[in-house]
C-alpha positions as CSV (number, residue, x, y, z in Angstrom):
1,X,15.8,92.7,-126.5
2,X,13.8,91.1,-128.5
3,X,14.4,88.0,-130.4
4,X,12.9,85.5,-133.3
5,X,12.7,82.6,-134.7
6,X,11.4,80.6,-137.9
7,X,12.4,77.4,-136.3
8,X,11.5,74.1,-134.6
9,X,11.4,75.4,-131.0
10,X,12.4,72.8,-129.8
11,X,15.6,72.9,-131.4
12,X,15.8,76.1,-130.4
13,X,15.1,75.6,-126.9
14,X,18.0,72.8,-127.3
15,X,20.5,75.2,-128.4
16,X,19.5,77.6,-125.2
17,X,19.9,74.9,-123.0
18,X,23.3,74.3,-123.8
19,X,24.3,77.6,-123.9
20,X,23.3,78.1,-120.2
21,X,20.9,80.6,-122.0
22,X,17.9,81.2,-118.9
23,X,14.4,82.8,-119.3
24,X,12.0,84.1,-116.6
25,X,8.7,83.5,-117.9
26,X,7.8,81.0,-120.6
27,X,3.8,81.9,-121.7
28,X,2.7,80.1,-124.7
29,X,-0.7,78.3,-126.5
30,X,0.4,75.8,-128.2
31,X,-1.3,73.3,-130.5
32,X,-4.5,71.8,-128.6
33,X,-5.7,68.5,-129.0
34,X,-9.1,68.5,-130.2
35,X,-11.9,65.3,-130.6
36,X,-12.5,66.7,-134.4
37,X,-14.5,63.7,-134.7
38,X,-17.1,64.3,-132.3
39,X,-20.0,67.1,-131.7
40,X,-21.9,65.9,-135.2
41,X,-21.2,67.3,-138.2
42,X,-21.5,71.0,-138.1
43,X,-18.2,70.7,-135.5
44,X,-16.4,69.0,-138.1
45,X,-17.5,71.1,-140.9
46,X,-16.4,74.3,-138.6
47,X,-13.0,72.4,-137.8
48,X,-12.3,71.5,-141.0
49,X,-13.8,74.7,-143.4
50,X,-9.9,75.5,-143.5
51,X,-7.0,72.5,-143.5
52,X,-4.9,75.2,-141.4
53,X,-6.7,74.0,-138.0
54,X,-4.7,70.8,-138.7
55,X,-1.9,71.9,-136.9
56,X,-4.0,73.0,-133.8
57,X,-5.4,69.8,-133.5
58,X,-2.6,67.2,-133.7
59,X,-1.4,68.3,-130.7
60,X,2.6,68.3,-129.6
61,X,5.5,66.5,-128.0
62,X,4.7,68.1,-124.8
63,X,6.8,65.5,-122.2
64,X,10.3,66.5,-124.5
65,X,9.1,70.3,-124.6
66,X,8.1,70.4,-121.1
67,X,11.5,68.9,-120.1
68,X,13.5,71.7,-122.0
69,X,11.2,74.3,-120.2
70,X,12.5,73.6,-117.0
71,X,15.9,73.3,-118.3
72,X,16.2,76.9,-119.5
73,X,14.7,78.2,-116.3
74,X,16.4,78.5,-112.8
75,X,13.1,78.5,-111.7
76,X,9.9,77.2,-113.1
77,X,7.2,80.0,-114.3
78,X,5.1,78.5,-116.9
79,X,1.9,79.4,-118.3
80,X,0.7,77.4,-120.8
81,X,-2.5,76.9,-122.5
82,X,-4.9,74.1,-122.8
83,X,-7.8,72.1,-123.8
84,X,-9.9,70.3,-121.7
85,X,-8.3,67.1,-123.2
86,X,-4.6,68.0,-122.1
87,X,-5.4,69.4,-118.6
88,X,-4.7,66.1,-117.0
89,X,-1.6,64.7,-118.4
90,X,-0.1,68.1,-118.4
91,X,-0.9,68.4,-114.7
92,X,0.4,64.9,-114.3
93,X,3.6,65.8,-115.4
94,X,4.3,68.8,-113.5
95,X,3.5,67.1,-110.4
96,X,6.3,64.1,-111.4
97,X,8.7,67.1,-110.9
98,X,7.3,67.7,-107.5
99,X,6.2,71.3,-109.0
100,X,3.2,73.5,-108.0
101,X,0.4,73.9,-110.5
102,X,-3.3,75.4,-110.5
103,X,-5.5,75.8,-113.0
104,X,-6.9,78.9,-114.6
105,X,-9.9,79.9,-116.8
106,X,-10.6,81.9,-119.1
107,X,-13.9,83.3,-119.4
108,X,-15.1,83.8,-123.3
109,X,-17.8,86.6,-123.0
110,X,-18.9,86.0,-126.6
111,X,-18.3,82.2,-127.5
112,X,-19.2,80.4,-130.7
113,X,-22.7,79.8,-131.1
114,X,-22.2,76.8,-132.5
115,X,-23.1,73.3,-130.2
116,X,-24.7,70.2,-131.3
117,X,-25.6,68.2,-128.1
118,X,-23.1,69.2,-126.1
119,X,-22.0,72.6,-123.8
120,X,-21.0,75.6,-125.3
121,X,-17.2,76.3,-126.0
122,X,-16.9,79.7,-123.6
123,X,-14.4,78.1,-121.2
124,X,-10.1,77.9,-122.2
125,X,-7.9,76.6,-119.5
126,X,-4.5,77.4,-118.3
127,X,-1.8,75.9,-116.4
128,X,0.4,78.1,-114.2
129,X,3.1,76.2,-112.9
130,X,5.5,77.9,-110.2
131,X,8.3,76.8,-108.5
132,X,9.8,78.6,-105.0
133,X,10.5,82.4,-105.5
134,X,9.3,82.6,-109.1
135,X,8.2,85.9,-110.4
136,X,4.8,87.1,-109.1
137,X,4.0,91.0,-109.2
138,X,1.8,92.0,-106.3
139,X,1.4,95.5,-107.6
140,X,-0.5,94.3,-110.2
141,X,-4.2,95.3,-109.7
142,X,-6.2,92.3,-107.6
143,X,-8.4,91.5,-110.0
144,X,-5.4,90.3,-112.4
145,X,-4.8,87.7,-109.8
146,X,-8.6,85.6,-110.0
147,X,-8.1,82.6,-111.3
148,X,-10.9,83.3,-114.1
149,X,-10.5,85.8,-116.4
150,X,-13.7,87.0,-118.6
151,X,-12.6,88.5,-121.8
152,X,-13.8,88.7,-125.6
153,X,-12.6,86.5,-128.4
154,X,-10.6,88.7,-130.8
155,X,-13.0,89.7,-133.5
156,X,-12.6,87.8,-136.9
157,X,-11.8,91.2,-139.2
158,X,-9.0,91.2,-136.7
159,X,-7.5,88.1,-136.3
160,X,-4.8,86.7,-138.8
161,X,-4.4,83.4,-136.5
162,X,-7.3,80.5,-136.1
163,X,-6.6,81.0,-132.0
164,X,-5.0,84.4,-131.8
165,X,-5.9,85.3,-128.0
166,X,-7.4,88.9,-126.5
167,X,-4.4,91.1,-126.1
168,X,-5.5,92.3,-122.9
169,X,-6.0,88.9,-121.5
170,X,-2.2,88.5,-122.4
171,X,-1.2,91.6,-121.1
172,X,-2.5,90.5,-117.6
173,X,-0.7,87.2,-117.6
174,X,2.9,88.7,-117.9
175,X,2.0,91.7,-116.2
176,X,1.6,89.3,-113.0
177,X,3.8,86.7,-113.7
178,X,6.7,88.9,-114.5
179,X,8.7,91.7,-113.5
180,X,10.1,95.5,-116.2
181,X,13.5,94.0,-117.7
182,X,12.7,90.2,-117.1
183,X,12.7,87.5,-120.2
184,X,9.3,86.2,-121.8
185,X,9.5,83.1,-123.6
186,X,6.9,82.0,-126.5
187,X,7.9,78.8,-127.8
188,X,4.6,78.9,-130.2
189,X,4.1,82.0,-131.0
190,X,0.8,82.0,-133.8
191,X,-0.1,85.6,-133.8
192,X,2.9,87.0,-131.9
193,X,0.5,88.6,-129.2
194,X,2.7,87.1,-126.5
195,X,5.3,89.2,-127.6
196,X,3.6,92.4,-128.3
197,X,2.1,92.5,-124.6
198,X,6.0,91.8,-123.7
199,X,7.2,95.0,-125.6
200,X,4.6,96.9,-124.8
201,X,4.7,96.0,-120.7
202,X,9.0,96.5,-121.5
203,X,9.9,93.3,-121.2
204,X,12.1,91.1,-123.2
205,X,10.8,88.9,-125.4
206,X,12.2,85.4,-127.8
207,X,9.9,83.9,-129.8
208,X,9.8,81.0,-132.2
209,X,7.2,80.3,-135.1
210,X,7.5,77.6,-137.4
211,X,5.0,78.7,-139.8
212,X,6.8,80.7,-142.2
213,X,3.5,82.9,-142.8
214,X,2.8,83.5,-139.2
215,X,6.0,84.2,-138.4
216,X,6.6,86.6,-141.0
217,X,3.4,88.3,-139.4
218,X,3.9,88.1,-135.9
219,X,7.1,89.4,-136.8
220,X,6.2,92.7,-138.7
221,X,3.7,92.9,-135.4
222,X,6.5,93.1,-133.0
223,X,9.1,95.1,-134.9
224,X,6.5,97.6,-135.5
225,X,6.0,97.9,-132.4
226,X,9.2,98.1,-131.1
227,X,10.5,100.8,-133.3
């Protein structure tokens, strides 16, 4: 099954909820928050050489689409994506619900050489939340289960997303935090990557993209591939 939308997702995750409509994994990046006015001004020039990283940087509603999260799940399994600035409050809020979290890295093995005066960009962080008896595949190889995962960015001739994420890297995440036949959940899905490592690792997969353009892409990507 696989299943898309050009919408809001949070209206979409609305709708779910009141259908009774459950997932078993929800694994998403969505929109950081980033100090765009910081760093000096080759970081904002880089930020800013195209208006599209706008909608990276503004950040979300994360409290009311955090709260339908654990509404269409019997039991929380959430991995979700993060800057540095949004680890804490996102941590904060899991632990209101009395939920286990840890944090995870990931390792960029060929960051941006671009730093003015402050440390190199070659970490991303993760937030795996997990309540009791949530999906967790011990067959997986042990090295899937480190908590810091080294991996290339996805090289530029290939991206058609600003933060489109290593494939492989994905592939790990809902390889261990998901079982053949379960439901992944992307409620920002950019590139669509979530859901081709879904189809590819037969899973099923729902997706929503508000971007018209990247979801007409990430679309193509993930019919293609399940033809």
């Amino acid at each position: 099954m696989i299943r898309l939308y050009n919408q809001d997702c949070i209206r979409v995750m609305q709708s779910m909820a009141k259908r009774g409509e459950k997932v078993d994994l929800i694994l998403t990046d969505p929109p950081y928050e980033l100090n765009v006015g910081g760093g000096g001004i080759a970081d904002r020039i880089a930020l800013h050489r195209d208006r599209k990283i706008d909608f990276i940087a503004n950040g979300f509603n994360y409290q009311q689409c955090f709260e339908l999260f654990l509404q269409i799940q019997d039991t929380p399994n959430i991995v979700i994506f993060c800057s540095n600035k949004q680890i804490f409050k996102f941590l904060l809020f899991f632990h209101s619900k009395g939920l286990s979290t840890t944090l995870l890295t990931w390792k960029k093995l060929n960051p941006p050489p671009l730093v003015n005066n402050k440390h190199i960009e070659d970490l991303e962080y993760l937030i795996y939340v997990r309540g009791a008896k949530a999906s967790f595949n011990n067959s997986v190889p042990i090295e899937y289960k480190q908590k810091c995962f080294c991996s290339n960015l996805v090289n530029t001739k290939d991206k058609i997303h600003p933060t489109q994420k290593n494939l492989n890297h994905i592939k790990r995440l809902v390889s261990l935090h998901s079982f053949e036949g379960e439901i992944v959940f992307d409620p920002f899905m950019g590139s669509g990557v979530v859901g081709i490592a879904s189809v590819m690792l037969n899973r099923n997969f729902i997706g929503c993209e508000l971007s018209p353009l990247y979801y007409t892409l990430s679309k193509n990507r993930i019919k293609n591939l399940g033809a």
